[in-house]
Residue frames as qw, qx, qy, qz and C-alpha x, y, z in Angstrom:
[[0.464, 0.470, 0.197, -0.725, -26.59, -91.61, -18.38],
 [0.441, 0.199, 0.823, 0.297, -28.14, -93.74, -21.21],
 [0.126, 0.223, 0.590, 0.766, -29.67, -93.00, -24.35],
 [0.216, -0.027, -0.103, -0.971, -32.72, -90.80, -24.73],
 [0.166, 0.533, 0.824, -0.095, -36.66, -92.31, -23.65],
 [0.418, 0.165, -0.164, -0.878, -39.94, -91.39, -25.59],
 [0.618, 0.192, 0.617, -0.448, -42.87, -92.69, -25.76],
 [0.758, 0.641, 0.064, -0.101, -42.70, -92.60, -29.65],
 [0.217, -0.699, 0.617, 0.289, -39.35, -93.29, -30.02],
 [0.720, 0.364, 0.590, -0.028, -40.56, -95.90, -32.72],
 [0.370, 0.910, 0.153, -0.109, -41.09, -93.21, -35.16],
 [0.115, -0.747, 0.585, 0.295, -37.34, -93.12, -35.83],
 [0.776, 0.393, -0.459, -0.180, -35.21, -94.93, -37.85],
 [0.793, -0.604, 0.012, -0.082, -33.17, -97.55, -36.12],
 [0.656, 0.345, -0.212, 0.637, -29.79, -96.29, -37.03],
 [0.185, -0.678, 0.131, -0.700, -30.89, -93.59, -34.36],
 [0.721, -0.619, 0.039, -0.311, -31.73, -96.31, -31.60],
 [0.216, 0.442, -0.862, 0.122, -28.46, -97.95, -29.82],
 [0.808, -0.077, -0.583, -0.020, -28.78, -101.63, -29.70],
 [0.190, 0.053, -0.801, 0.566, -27.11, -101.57, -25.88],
 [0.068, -0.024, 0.181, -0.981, -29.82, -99.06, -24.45],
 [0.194, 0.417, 0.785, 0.416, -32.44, -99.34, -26.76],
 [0.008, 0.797, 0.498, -0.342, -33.15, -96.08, -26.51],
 [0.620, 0.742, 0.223, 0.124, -32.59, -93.26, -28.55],
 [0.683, 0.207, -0.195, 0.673, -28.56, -92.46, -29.33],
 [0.539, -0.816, -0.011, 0.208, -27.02, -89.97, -26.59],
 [0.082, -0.827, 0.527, 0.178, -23.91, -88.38, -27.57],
 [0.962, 0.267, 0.061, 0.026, -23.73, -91.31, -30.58],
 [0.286, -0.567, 0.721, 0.277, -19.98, -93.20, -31.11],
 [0.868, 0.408, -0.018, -0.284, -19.36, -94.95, -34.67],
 [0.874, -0.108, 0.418, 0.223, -17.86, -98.06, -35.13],
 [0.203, 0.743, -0.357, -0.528, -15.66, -97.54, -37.55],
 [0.224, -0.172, 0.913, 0.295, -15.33, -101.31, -38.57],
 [0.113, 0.406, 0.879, 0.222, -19.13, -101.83, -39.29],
 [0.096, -0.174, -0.118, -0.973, -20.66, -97.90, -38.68],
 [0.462, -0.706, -0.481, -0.237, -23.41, -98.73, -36.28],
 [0.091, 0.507, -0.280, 0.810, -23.72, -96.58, -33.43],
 [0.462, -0.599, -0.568, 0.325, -23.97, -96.23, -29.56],
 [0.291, -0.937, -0.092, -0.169, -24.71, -94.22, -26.96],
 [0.136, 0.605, -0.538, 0.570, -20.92, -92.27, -25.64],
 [0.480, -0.475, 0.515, -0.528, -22.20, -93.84, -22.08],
 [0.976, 0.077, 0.109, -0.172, -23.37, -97.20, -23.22],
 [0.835, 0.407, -0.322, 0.180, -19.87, -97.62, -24.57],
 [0.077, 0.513, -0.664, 0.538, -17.60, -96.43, -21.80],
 [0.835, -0.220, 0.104, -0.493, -19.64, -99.00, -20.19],
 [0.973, -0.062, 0.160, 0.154, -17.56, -101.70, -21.28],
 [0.271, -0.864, 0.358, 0.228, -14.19, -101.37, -20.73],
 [0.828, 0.065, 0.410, 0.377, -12.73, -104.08, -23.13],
 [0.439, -0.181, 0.521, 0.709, -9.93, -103.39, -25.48],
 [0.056, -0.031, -0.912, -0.405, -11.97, -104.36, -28.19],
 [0.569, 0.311, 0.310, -0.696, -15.59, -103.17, -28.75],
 [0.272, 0.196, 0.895, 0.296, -17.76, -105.84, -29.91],
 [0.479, -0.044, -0.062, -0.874, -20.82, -104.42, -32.06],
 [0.435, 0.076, 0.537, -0.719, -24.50, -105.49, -30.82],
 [0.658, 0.251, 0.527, -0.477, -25.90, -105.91, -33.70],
 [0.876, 0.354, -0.306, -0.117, -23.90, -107.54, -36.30],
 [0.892, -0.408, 0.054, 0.187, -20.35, -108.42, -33.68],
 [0.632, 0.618, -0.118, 0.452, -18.08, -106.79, -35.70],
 [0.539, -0.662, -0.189, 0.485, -15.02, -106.15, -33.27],
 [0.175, 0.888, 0.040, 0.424, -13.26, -102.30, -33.11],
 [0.458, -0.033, -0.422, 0.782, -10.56, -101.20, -31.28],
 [0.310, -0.753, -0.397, 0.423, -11.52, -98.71, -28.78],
 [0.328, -0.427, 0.179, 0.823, -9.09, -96.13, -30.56],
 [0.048, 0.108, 0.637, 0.762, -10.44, -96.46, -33.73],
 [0.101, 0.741, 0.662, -0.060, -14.38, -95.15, -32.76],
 [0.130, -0.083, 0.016, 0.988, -15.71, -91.83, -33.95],
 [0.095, 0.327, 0.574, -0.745, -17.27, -89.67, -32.31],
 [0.011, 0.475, 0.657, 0.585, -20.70, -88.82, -34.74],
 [0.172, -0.548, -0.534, 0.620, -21.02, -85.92, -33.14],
 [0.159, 0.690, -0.142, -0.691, -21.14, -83.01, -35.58],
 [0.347, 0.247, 0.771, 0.473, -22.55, -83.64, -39.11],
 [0.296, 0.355, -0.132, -0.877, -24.13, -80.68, -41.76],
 [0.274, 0.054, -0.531, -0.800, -26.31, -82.94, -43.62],
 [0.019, -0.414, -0.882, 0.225, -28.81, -84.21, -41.35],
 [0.180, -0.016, -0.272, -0.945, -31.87, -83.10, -42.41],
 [0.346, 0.162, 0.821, -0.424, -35.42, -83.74, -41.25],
 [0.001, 0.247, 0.765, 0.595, -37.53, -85.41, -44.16],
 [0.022, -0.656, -0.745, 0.120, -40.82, -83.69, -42.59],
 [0.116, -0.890, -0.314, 0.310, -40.34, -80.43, -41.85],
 [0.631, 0.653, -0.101, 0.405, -36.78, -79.46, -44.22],
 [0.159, -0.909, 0.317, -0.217, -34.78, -78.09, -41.10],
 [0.795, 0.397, -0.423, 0.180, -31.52, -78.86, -40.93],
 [0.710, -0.697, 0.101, -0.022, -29.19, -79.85, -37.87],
 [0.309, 0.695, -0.619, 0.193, -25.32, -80.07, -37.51],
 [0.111, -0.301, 0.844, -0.430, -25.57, -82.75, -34.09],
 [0.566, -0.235, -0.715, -0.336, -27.72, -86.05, -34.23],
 [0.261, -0.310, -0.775, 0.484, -28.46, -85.43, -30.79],
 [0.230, 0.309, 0.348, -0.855, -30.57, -82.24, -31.37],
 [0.448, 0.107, -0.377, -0.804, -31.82, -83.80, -34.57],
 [0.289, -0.136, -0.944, 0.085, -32.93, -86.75, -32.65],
 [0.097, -0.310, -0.563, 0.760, -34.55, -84.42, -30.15],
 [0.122, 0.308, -0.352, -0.875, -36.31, -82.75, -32.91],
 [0.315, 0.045, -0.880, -0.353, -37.77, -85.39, -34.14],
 [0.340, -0.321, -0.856, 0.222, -39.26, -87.58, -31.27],
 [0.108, -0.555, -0.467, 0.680, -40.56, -83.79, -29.33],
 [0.055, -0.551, 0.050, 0.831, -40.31, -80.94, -31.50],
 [0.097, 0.009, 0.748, 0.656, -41.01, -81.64, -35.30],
 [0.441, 0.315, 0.456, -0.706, -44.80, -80.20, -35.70],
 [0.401, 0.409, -0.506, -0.644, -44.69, -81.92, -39.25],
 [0.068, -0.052, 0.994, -0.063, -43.58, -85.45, -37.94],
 [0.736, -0.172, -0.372, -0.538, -46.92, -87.93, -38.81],
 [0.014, -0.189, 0.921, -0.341, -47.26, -89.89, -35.74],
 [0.368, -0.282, -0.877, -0.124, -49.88, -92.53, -34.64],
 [0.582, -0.521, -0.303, -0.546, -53.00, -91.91, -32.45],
 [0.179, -0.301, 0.825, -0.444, -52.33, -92.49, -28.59],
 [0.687, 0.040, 0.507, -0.519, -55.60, -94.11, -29.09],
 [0.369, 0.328, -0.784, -0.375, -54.32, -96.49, -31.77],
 [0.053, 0.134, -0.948, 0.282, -54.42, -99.43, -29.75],
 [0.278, 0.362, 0.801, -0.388, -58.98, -98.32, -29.58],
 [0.595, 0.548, 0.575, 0.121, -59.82, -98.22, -33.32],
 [0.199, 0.956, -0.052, -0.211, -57.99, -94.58, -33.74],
 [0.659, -0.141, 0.391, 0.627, -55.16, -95.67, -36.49],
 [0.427, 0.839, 0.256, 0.221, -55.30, -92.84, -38.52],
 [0.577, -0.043, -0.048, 0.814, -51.74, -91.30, -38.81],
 [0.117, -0.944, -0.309, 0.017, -51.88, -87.55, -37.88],
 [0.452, 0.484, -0.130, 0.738, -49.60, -84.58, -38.40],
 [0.453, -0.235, -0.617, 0.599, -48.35, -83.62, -34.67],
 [0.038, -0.163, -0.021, -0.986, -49.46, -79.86, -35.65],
 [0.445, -0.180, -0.230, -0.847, -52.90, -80.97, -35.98],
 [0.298, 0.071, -0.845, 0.438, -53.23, -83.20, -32.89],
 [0.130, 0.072, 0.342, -0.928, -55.34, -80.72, -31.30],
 [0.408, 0.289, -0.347, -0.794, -57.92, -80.94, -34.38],
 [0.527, 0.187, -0.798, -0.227, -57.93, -84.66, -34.23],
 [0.027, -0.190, -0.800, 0.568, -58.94, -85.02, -30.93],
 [0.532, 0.217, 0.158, -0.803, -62.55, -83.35, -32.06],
 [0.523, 0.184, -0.484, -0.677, -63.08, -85.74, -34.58],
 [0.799, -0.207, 0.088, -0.557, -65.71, -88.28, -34.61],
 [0.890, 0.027, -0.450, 0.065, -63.33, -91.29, -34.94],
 [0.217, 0.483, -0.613, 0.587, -61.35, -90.19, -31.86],
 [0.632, -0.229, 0.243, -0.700, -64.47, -88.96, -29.61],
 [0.890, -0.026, -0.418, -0.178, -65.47, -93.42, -30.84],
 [0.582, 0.130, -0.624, 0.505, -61.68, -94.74, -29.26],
 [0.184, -0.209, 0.608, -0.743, -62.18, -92.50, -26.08],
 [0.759, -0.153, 0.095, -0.626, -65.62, -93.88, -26.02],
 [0.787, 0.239, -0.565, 0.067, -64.28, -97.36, -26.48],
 [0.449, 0.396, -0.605, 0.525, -61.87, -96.63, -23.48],
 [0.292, -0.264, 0.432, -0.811, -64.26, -95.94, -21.35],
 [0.866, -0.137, -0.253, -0.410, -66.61, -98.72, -22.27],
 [0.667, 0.203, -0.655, 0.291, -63.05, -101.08, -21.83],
 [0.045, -0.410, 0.501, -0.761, -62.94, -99.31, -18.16],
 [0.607, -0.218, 0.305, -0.701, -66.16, -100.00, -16.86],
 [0.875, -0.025, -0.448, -0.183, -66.32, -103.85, -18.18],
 [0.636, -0.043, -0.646, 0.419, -63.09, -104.49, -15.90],
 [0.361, -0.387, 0.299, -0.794, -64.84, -101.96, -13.29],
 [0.937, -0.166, -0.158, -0.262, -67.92, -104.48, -13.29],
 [0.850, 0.111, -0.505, 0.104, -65.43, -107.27, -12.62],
 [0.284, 0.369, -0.539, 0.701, -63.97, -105.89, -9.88],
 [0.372, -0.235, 0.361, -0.822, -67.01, -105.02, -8.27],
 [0.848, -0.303, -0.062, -0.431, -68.21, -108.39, -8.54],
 [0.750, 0.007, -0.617, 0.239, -65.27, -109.92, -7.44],
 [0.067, 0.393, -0.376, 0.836, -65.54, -107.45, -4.47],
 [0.572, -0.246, -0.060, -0.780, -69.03, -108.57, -3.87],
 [0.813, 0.159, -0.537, -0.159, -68.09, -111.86, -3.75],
 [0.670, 0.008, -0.627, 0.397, -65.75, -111.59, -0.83],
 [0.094, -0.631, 0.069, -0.767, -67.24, -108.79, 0.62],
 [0.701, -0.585, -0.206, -0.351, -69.15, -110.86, 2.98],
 [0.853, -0.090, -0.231, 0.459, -65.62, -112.17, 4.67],
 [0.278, -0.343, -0.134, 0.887, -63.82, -108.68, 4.51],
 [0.004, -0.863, -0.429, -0.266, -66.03, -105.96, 4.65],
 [0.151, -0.953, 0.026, 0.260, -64.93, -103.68, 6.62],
 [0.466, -0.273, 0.466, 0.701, -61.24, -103.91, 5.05],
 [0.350, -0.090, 0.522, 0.773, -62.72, -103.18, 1.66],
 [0.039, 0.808, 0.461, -0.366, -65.65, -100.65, 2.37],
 [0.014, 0.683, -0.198, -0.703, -63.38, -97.55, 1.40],
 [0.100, -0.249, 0.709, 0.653, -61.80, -99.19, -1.72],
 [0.132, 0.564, 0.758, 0.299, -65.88, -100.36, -3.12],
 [0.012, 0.834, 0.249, -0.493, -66.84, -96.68, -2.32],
 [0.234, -0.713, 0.341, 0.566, -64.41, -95.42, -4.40],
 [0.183, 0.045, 0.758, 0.625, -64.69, -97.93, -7.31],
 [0.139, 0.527, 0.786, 0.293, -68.31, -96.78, -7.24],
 [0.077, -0.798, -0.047, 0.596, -67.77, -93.30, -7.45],
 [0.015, -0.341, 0.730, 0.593, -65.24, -93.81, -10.21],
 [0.332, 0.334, 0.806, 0.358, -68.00, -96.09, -11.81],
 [0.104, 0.778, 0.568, -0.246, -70.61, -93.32, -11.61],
 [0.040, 0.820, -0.053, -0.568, -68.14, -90.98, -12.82],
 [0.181, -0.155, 0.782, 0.576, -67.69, -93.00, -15.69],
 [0.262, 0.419, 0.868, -0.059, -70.85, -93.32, -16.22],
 [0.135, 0.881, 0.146, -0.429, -71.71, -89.54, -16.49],
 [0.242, -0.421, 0.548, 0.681, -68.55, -89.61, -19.01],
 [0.244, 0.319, 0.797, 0.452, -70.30, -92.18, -21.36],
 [0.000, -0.677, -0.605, 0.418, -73.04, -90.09, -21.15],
 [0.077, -0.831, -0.020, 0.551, -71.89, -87.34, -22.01],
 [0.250, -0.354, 0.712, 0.553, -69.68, -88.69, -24.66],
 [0.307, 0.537, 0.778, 0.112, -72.91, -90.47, -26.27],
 [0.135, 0.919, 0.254, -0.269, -74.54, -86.65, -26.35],
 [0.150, -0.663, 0.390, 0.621, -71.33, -85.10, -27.87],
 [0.104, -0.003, 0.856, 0.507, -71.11, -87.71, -30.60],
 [0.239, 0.641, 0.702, 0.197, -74.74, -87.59, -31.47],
 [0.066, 0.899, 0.088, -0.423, -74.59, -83.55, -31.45],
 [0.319, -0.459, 0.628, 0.542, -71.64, -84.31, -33.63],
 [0.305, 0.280, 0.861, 0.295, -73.76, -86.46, -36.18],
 [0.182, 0.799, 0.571, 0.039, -76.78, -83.88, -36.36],
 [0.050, 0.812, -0.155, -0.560, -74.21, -80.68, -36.82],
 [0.349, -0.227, 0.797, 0.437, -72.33, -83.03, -39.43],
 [0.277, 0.585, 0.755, 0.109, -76.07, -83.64, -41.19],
 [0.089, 0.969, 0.128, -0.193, -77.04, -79.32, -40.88],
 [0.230, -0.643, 0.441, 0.583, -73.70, -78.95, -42.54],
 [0.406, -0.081, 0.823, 0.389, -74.32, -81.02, -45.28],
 [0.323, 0.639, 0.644, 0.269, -77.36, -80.01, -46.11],
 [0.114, -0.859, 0.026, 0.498, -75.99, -76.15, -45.86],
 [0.253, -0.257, 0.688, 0.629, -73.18, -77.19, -48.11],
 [0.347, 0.325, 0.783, 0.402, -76.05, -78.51, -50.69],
 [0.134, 0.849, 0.493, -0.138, -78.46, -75.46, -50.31],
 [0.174, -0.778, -0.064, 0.600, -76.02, -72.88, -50.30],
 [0.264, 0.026, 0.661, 0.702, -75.00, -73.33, -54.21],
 [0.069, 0.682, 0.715, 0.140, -78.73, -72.78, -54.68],
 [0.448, -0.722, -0.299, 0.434, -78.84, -69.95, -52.68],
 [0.204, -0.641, 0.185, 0.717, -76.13, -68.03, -54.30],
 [0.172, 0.193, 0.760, 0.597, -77.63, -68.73, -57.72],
 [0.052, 0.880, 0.468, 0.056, -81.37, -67.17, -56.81],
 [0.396, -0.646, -0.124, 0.641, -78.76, -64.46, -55.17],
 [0.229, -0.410, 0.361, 0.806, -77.46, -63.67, -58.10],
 [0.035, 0.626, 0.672, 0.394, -80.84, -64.04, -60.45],
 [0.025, -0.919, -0.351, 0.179, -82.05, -61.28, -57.91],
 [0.284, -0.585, 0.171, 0.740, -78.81, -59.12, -58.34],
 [0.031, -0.051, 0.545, 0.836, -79.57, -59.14, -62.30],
 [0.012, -0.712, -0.663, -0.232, -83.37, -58.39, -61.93],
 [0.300, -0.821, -0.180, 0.452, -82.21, -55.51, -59.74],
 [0.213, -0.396, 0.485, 0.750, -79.69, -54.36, -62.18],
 [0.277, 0.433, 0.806, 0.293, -82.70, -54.94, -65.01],
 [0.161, -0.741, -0.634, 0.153, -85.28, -52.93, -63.14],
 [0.415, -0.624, -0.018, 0.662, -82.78, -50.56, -62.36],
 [0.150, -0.188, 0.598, 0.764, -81.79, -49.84, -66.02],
 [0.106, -0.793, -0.599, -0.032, -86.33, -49.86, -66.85],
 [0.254, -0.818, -0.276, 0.435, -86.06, -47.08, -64.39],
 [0.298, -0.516, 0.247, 0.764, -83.45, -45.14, -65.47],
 [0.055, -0.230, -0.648, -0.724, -84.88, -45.45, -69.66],
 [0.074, -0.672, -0.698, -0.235, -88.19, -44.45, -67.98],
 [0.310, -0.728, -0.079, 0.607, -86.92, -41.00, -66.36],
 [0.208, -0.160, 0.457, 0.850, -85.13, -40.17, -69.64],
 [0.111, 0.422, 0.740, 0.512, -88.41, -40.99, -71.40],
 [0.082, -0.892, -0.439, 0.067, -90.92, -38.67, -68.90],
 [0.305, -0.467, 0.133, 0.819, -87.55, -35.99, -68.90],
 [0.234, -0.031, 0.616, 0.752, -88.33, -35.73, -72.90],
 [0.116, -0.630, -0.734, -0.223, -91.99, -35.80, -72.51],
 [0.187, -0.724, -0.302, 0.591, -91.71, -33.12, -69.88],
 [0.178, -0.536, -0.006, 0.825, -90.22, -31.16, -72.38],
 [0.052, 0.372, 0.651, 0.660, -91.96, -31.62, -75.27],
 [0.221, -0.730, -0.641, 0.088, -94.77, -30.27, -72.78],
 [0.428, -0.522, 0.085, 0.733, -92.96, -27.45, -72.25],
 [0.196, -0.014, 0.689, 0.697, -92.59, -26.96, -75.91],
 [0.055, -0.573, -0.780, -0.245, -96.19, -27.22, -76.48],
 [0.194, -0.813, -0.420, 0.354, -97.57, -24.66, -73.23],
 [0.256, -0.597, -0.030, 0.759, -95.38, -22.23, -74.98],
 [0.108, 0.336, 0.745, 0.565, -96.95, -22.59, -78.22],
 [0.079, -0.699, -0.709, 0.041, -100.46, -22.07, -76.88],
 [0.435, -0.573, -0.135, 0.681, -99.14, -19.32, -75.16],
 [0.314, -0.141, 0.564, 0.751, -97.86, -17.91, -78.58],
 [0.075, 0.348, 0.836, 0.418, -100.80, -18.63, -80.59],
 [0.190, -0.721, -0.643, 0.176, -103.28, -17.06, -77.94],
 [0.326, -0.570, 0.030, 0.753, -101.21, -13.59, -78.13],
 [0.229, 0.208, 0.607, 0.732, -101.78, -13.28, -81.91],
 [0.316, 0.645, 0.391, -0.576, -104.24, -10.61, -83.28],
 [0.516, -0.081, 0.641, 0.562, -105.37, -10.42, -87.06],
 [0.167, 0.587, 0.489, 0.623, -106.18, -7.80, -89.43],
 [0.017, 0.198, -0.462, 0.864, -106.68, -5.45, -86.07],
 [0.760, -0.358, -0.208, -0.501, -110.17, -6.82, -85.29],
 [0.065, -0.381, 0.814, -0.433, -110.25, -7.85, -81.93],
 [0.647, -0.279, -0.459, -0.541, -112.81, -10.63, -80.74],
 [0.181, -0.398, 0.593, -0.676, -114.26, -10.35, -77.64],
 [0.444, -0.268, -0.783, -0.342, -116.18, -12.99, -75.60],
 [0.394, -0.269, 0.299, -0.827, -119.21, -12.53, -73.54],
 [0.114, -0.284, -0.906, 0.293, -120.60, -14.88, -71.11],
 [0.105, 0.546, 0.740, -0.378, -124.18, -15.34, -70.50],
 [0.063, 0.062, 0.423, 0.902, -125.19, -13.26, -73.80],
 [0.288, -0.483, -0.625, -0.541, -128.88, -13.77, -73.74],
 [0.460, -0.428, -0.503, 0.593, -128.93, -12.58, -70.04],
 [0.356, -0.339, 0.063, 0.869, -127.63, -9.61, -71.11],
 [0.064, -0.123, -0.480, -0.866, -129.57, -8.68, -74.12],
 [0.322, -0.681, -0.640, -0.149, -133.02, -9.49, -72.01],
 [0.420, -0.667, -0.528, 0.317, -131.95, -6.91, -69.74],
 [0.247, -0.230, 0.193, 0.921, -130.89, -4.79, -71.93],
 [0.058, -0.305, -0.678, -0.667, -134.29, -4.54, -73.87],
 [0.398, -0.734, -0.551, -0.013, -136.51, -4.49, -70.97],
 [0.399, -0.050, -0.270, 0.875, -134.33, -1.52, -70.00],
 [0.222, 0.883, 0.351, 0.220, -136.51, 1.91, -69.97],
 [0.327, 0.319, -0.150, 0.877, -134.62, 5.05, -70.13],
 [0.052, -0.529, -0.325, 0.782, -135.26, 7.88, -67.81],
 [0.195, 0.903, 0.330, 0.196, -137.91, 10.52, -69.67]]
């Protein structure tokens, strides 16, 4: 069994990869003459006396390797966890580390923006990704086209032999086609939420400034209101104050003469004169 595959196995240093293998150390064995390291299988591979190292030649007896199996101060510079066996902190690394900053799978179509593995997920939405996939698909259909005209070309000779397989690349073109498509719509829905965000971001400062102009006209008004209640409370009672004056005033009598009034006096006294008595 050899040394450990990954697709990012880059992302290491290369005191982790063994020079036999090139892949990533397996149950690592250190030289003890020059301290580089193989894979435990890569070395029982060669049976000589006398291990030569890979990558500088330095020779080692066979007796004198050791094993670099068990070590307390590996430590992963991303994430701070710590490991006792460079095989699980290898493993750690290359799979498991949700800190690790690795490269875009779409590097290679315009996405080089280093990304923290955690937020992978997150990075796939964004508009320079959504570009590279859109790239990949453009790259797809150019060497579609070519196919299908080098298909067209010989079609007339074998047709029937390569009916199924042009059916099929034009399916696959068509369903690429609906991709771009789609992709085009995503990325321009992308551009005009990106625009209504921006100008949200600028309004809403506004916004929470009138917000708070109304909250201190309301608290203004309020405090108006509340000095006009006290003011009609004070009036009420002065009114109060007053009706019971009148009241007072109207109850008085002075010197014991009372004075009476009579409605409709001259009424009265004409029909009192024109009275006649009984004989």
């Amino acid at each position: 069994m050899v040394g450990i595959d990954a697709r990012n196995k880059q992302i290491l240093e290369t005191k982790y990869i063994c020079p036999v293998c090139s892949l990533i150390l397996r149950d690592p064995v250190q030289l003890t003459e020059c301290g580089h390291r193989q894979c435990q299988t890569c070395l029982n591979a060669e049976q000589e006396t006398i291990i030569k190292c890979r990558q500088c030649q330095s020779e080692t007896l066979r007796s004198d390797k050791h094993l670099d199996q068990s070590h307390s101060n590996l430590k992963c510079e991303y994430c701070g966890e710590q490991f006792n066996s460079v095989n699980r902190f290898n493993e750690h690394k290359v799979f498991e580390c949700q800190q690790l900053i690795i490269d875009c799978i779409l590097k290679d179509f315009g996405c080089n923006k280093p990304i923290i593995r955690a937020k992978v997920k997150d990075h796939y939405l964004t508009q320079q990704h959504q570009r590279a996939i859109l790239n990949v698909v453009r790259q797809l259909l150019s060497q579609l086209n070519d196919r299908q005209m080098v298909n067209d070309i010989s079609r007339t000779t074998t047709a029937g032999t390569l009916n199924p397989a042009v059916v099929q690349l034009e399916e696959l073109h068509e369903m690429l086609d609906i991709l771009v498509g789609s992709i085009e719509t995503l990325t321009n829905d992308e551009k005009h939420l990106t625009n209504e965000s921006l100008q949200m971001q600028i309004t809403l400062p506004t916004l929470i400034e009138e917000l708070s102009k109304v909250k201190l006209s309301i608290e203004e008004s309020n405090s108006f209101l509340e000095g006009v209640k006290h003011n009609q409370d004070i009036l009420n009672q002065d009114l109060s104050s007053l009706q019971e004056k009148i009241n007072d005033l109207q109850c008085i009598s002075y010197d014991g003469t009372l004075v009476w009034k009579i409605i409709n006096f001259q009424e009265k006294m004409s029909k009192l004169n024109s009275y006649s008595y009984p004989q």
